[in-house]
N, C-alpha and C positions, 0 to 999 in steps of 0.2 A: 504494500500500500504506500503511495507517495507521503512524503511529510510534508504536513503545514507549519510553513514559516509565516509568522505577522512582522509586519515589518511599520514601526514608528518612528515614521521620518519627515520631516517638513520640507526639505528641500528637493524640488522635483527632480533634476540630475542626478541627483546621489540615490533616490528610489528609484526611479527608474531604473537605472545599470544595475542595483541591488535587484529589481526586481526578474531583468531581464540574464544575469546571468546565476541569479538563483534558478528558475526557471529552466535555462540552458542545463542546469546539474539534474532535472527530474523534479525538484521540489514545487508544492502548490504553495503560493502569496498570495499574500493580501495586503494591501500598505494604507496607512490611517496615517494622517498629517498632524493630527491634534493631540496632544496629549492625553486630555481626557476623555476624548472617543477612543484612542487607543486603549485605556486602561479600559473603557465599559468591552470592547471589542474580546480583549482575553479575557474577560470573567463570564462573557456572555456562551463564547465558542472554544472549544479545545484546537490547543496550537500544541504542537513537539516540540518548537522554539519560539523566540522573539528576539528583533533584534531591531535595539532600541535607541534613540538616538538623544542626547542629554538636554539640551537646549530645542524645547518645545512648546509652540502657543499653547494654553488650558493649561498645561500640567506639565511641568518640566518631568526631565526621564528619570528625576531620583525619586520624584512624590510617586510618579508611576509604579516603579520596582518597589518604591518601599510600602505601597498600600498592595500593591497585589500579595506581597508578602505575607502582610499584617491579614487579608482574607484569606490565604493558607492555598493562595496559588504558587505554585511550585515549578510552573512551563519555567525551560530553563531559557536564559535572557545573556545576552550578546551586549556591550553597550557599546555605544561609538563616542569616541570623544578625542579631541584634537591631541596630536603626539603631542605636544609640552604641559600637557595639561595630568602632572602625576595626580595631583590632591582628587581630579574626577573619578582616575581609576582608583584608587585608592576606595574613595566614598563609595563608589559603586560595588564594589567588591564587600565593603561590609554591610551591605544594604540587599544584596542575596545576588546579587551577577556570579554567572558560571564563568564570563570567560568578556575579554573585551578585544577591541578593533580601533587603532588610533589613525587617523584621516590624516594626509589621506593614504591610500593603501591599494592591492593590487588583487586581483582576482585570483589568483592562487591561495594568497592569505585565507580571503576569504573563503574561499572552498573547504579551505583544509580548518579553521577554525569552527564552522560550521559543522562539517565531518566530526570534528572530536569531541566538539560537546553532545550532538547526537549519539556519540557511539557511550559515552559514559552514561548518558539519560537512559539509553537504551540497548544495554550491553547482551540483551536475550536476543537482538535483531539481528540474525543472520545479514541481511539485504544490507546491512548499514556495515557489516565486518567484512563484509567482499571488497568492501574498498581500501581495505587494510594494503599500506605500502607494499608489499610483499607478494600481494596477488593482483592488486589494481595495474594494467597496463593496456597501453595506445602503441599498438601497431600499424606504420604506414609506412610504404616501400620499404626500405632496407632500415628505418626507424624505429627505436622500440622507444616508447617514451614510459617513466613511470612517475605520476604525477604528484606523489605524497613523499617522493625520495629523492624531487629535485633532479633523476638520475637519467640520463639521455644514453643510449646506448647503438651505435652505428657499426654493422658489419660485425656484429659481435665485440666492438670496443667501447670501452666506455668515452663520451665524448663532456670534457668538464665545460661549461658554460656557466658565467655570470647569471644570480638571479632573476635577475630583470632578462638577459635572454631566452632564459629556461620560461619564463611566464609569456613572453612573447611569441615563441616558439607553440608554447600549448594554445593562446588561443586563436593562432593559424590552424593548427593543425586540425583543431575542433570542427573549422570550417572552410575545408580545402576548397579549391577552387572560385571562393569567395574576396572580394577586392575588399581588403577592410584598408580604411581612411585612416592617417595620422592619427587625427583626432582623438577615433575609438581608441589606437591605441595607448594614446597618450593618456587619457581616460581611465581603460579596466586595467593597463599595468602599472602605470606611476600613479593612480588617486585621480577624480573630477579635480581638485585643487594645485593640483600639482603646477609651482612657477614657471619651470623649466620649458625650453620652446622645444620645439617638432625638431632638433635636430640631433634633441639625444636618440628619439625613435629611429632617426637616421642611422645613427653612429653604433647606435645596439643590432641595428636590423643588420648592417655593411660586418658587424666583428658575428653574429650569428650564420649569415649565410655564407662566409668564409669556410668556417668550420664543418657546417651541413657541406659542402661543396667535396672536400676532400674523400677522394675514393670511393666516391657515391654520384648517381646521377638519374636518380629514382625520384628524388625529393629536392625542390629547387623555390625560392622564393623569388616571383617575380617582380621587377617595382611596376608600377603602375605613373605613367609620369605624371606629375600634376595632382594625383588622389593619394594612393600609399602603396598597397602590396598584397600581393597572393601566395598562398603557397598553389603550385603545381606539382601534381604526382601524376611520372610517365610510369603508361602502361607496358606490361611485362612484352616483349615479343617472344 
């Protein structure tokens, strides 16, 4: 059965991508802007998660965790709050948060944060253990990718990549053949917030497909002039 994730965020950009590449992993959302609609929203419906954002119109995200608490709801809860901001995680964490996500941040994070608190909440779910490091893998051309191990493997070799290329790399590969924009990726891998210009996406995509390139010719990123890039996988002859 899919999990439902509630998602309490006010900022359209940041629910969206949460929503769409929650989504992308199999899980069902629902995303409430207001505070306290979100708080009426989890006591009203059962959720497997929440994931909740601090600064919100009604009811900011501590009244929220700390009255769902105080009613004896238990859905385990995700908080979002700005990297410099320790005193939030902090508060949140004594106030019943499982686990938090500091902005901005990258769609691997997210997957995998989300995976671990599910898998402690729900340690009897098989469906949710399959994706345990160790078994979870993405094969495409002569690519193994294993998404919880950071671990890229080519021809049988292990292939070491920077972080940030390892997350760019998965979500090409999610949707091959597909022209994703700068934008996007400057987006789900570096945070919506993220200062930095389109030309680190440049400079990560130029040191990534160097490496994909070497003794392989199955798996290729193409640019796209003017938009951003593809992956392409030739067919076997």
């Amino acid at each position: 059965m899919r999990k439902k994730i509630l998602v309490i965020e006010d900022e359209p950009t940041l629910s969206r991508l949460l929503s769409y590449n929650l989504s992308q992993e199999g899980y069902d959302t629902k995303i409430v802007e207001n505070g306290g609609e979100g708080f009426q929203e989890a006591l009203d419906n059962p959720y497997d998660l929440i994931i909740l954002d601090i600064m919100l119109p009604g009811m900011n995200g501590f009244e929220v965790l700390s009255k769902l608490r105080q009613k004896g709801n238990l859905t385990p809860v995700i908080i979002l709050t700005a990297r410099t901001a320790e005193e939030e995680i902090v508060q949140g964490l004594k106030y019943g948060a499982d686990d938090y996500i500091t902005k901005p941040f990258g769609v691997a994070e997210l997957h995998a944060r989300v995976s671990a608190v599910l898998r402690r909440a729900h340690p009897e779910d098989q469906s949710l253990n399959e994706g345990d490091s160790s078994d979870k893998v993405i094969s495409i051309g002569e690519l193994k990718i294993y998404p919880e191990k950071y671990e890229v493997v080519l021809n049988g070799e292990s292939i070491p990549l920077r972080p940030k290329e390892f997350e760019v790399l998965l979500f090409l590969v999610q949707r091959p053949g597909m022209v994703i924009t700068r934008d996007d990726l400057m987006n789900i891998v570096w945070g919506f917030d993220y200062v930095g210009g389109q030309r680190t996406v440049d400079v990560h995509v130029s040191s990534l497909r160097k490496k994909l390139e070497m003794n392989q010719k199955s798996v290729q990123i193409d640019s796209i002039r003017g938009v951003g890039y593809k992956l392409v996988v030739s067919k076997k002859k």
